[in-house]
C-alpha positions, 0 to 999 in steps of 0.5 A: 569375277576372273571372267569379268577381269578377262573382259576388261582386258580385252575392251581395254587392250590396245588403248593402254600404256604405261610407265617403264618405270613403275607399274602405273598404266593408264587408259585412253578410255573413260570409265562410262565407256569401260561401263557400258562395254562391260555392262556393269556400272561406272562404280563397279569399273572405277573399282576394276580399273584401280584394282588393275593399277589403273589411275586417273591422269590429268593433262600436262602441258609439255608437247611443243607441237601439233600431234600427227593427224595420223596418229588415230588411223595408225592406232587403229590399223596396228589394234586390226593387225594385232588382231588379225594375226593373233586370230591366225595363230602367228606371232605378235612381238612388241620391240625397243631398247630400254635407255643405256646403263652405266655398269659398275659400282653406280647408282641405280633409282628406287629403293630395295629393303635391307640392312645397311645401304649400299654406298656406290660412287659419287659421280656417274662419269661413264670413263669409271664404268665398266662397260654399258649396258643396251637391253633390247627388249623382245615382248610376245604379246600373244603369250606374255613371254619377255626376251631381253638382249643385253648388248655391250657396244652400241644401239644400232639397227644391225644389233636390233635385228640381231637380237630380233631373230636371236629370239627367233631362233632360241624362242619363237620358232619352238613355240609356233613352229607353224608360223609363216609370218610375224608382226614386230610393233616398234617404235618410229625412231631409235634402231628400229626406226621406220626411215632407218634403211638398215633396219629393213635390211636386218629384217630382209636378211632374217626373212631370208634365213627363216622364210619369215614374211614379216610385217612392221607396225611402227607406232606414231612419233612420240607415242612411244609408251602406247608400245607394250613392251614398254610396260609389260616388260621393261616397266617390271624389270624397272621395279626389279632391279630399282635400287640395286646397283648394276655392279657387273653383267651377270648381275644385270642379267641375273636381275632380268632373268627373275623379272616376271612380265605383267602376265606372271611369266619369266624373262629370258636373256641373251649377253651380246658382245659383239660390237655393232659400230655406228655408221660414224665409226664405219666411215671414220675407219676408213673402210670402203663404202658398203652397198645397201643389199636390196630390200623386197619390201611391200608398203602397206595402202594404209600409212605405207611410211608406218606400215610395210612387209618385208618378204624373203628374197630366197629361203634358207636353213633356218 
């Protein structure tokens, strides 16, 4: 049976997604297609997959416009990436920001058991906060493992590399010390976004410092939840902390720290505090103009607006 499990996770790997806000997922896969993959019958799948929390989902009718005619092709090159750097023994790391979080006294969604309620303020004005909160999320696809970085500023692309090669350094290069190369799955948009030219910047300058040739899947605009860090990470964390109010920053990471991933294993997480000013606030100071650094970037034959590789200009101390 573990071994049937197994299978099913691999005939439906890469066409999975789910809520970051509970532990529902779903499937773009029928069950006679799972059926006849796993050579059992469509019972015997319609049983594995509620088991696994997988449930049926009807249309909504939500979407304002056409889906991208792109959408299939990079959904296909980013499975024949993943697993073609998997089967190589390089690491595959699934990126995002959660939503930003108010920290104090507030109310937080969902339910947790005890006595007496806990009663918080009524309103949810960010001038009475404390400060914010912006989890960056770091999930290794390959091994399960989630790494957050929590800023305290703003979701820039310069705080997103950051916290990209923080994870390298206190993280990645321990587990695969032989790796010379790393695919990152983000989104299109947000601080990781594929037009955004100070992403790639980050991204040169941690190929820089770690000698790292690393390839960039974006997934399609509004395709988000296909993102697995969106599930496997932040679904989990969601259901942690659901009703516990966010009082301070050890206590937000203290609820992080003992989230598990949907593969068992424990989040790791890192404070940052530095303030990563927008590019607004940069050119509301006053200061002089910085002059974008050059970027050794090979664009991909497939999608090359979706799916580049950035390659280290000079290798430095890791």
């Amino acid at each position: 049976m573990p071994g049937l499990t197994k299978r099913l996770h691999k005939v439906l790997d890469g066409s999975t997604a789910g809520d970051p806000m509970s532990s529902i997922k779903w499937t773009r896969k029928s069950t006679r297609v799972v059926a006849l993959a796993l050579r059992v019958s469509h019972t015997k799948a319609w049983k594995m997959l509620r088991a696994e929390k997988y449930r049926l989902r009807f249309n909504r009718k939500r979407l304002a416009r056409k889906s991208s005619t792109d959408r299939n092709q990079q959904f296909a090159e980013i499975n024949r990436l993943r697993e073609s750097f998997a089967r190589r023994g390089q690491p595959v790391i699934s990126v995002d920001a959660k939503r930003r979080e108010l920290v104090g006294l507030f109310k937080n969604q969902g339910r947790a058991w005890r006595k007496t309620p806990i009663d918080v303020g009524i309103y949810d004005f960010p001038s009475d906060a404390d400060g914010v909160a912006i989890p960056y999320g770091i999930y290794d696809v390959t091994r399960g493992d989630g790494f957050v970085v929590v800023g305290t500023s703003h979701n820039t692309p310069a705080f997103a590399a950051n916290g990209i090669h923080k994870w390298w350094r206190l993280v990645g290069r321990k587990v695969y010390s032989v790796a010379r190369k790393l695919l990152i799955l983000a989104d299109s948009g947000s601080s990781n976004g594929a037009r955004a030219h100070a992403w790639k910047e980050g991204l040169q300058q941690i190929a820089d410092r770690t000698g790292l040739r690393i390839t960039v899947a974006h997934y399609p605009t509004g395709a988000s939840k296909w993102n697995p860090v969106e599930h496997r990470l932040f679904g989990p964390i969601s259901i942690n902390w659901a009703g516990e109010p966010l009082v301070d920053y050890n206590t937000l990471c203290q609820l992080i720290r003992h989230t598990r991933t949907t593969s068992g294993a424990r989040c790791k997480v890192s404070l940052d505090r530095r303030n990563w000013p927008t590019q607004k606030e940069i050119k509301d100071s006053g200061a002089a103009p910085v002059l974008k650094s050059p970027i050794a970037i090979r664009r991909a034959n497939v999608l090359p607006e979706l799916n580049y590789t950035i390659v280290p200009i000079a290798t430095r101390c890791k």
